[in-house]
C-alpha positions as CSV (number, residue, x, y, z in Angstrom):
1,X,-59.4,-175.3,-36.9
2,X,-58.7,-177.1,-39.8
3,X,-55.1,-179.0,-40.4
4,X,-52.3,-177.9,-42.4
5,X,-49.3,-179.8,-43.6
6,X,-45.8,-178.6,-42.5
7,X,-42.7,-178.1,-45.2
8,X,-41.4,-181.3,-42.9
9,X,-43.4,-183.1,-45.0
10,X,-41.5,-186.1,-46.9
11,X,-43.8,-186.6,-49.2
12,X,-44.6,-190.2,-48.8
13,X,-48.4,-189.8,-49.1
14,X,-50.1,-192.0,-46.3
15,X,-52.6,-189.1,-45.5
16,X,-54.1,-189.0,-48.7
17,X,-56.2,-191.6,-48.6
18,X,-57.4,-191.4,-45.4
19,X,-59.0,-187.7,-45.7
20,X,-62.8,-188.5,-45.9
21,X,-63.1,-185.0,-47.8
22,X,-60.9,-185.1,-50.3
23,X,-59.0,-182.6,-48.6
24,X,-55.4,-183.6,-49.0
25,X,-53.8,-183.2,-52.7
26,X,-50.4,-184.1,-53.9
27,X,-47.9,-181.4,-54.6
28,X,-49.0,-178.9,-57.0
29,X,-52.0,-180.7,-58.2
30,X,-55.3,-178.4,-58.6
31,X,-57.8,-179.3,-56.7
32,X,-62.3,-179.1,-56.9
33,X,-64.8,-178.5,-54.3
34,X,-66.6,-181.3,-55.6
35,X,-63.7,-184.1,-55.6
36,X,-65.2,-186.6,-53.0
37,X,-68.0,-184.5,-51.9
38,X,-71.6,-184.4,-52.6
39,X,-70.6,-180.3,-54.0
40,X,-72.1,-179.8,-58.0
41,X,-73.0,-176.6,-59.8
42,X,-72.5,-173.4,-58.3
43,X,-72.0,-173.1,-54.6
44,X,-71.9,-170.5,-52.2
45,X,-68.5,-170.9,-49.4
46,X,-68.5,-170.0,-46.1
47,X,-66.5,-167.2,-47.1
48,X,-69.8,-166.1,-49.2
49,X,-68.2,-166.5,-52.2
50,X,-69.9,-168.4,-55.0
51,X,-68.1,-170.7,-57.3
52,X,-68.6,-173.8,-59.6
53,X,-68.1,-176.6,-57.6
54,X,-66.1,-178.4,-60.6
55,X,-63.5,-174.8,-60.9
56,X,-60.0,-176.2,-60.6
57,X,-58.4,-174.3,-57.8
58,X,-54.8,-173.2,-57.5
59,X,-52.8,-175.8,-55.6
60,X,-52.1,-174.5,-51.8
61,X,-48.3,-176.1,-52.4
62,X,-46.3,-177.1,-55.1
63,X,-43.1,-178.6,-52.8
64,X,-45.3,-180.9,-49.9
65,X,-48.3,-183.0,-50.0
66,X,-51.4,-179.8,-49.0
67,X,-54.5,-179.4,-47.4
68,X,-57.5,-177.5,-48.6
69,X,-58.8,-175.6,-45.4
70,X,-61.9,-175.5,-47.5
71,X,-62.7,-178.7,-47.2
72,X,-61.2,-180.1,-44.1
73,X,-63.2,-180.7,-41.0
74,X,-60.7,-182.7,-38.8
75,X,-62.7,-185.6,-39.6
76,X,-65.6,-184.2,-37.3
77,X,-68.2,-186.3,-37.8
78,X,-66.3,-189.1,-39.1
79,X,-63.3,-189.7,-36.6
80,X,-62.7,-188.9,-33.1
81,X,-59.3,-187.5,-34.7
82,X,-57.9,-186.0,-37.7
83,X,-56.9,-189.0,-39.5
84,X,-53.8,-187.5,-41.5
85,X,-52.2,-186.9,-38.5
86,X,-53.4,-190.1,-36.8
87,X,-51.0,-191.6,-40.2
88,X,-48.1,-189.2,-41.0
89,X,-44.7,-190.8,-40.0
90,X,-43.2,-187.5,-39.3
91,X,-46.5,-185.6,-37.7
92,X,-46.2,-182.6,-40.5
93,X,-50.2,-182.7,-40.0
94,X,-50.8,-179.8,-37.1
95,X,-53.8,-177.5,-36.5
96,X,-53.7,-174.3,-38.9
97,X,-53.6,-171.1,-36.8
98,X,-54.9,-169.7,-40.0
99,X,-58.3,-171.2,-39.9
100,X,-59.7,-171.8,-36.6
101,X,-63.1,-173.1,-36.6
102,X,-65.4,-174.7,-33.5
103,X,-66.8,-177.9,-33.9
104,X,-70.0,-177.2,-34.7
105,X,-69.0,-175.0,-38.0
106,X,-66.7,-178.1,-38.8
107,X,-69.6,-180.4,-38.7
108,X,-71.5,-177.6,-40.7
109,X,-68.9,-177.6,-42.9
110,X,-69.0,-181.9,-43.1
111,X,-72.6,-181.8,-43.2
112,X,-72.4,-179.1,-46.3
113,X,-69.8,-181.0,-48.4
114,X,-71.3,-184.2,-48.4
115,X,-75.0,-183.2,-49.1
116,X,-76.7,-186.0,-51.5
């Protein structure tokens, strides 16, 4: 399943940089299928929708520090663990209920993002 980020969060941004998707945006920023990914033009989610790549999406959160589910893979096929978790000082990163995936259709979803 992918990670989400609690309203515990303090906002002190460690996980940011370590998410090697792009997955993890600051409060109320928009965020783009292709920021950090390999994702141009017109793509097709595993949702089967199709949108540009480059579409600003509606931030998840405007209060906390958010995760895209769209985008995170746990850091299968990166890292043995999610590394937002593996950073946050007050372990706000836990497993979305919401989006349960198996860890072949994360590394599907790894291997889809960061096509060259």
């Amino acid at each position: 399943m992918a990670i989400m980020i609690t309203d515990e969060c303090i906002n002190c941004g460690a996980c940011e940089p370590e998410c090697p998707n792009t997955a993890i945006y600051e409060p109320g920023v928009a965020w783009r299928f292709s920021d950090g990914t390999g994702l141009t033009g017109l793509v097709t989610t595993a949702d089967g929708n199709t949108i540009d790549a480059d579409e600003e999406q509606d931030p998840v959160s405007d209060e906390v520090y958010y995760i895209t589910h769209h985008k995170c893979t746990e850091c299968t096929g990166f890292h043995e663990e999610p590394q937002c978790a593996a950073v946050c000082p007050v372990d706000c990163c836990v497993p979305d209920p919401d989006h349960e995936e198996t860890e072949d259709q994360l590394m599907a979803k790894k291997e889809w993002l960061h096509l060259d």
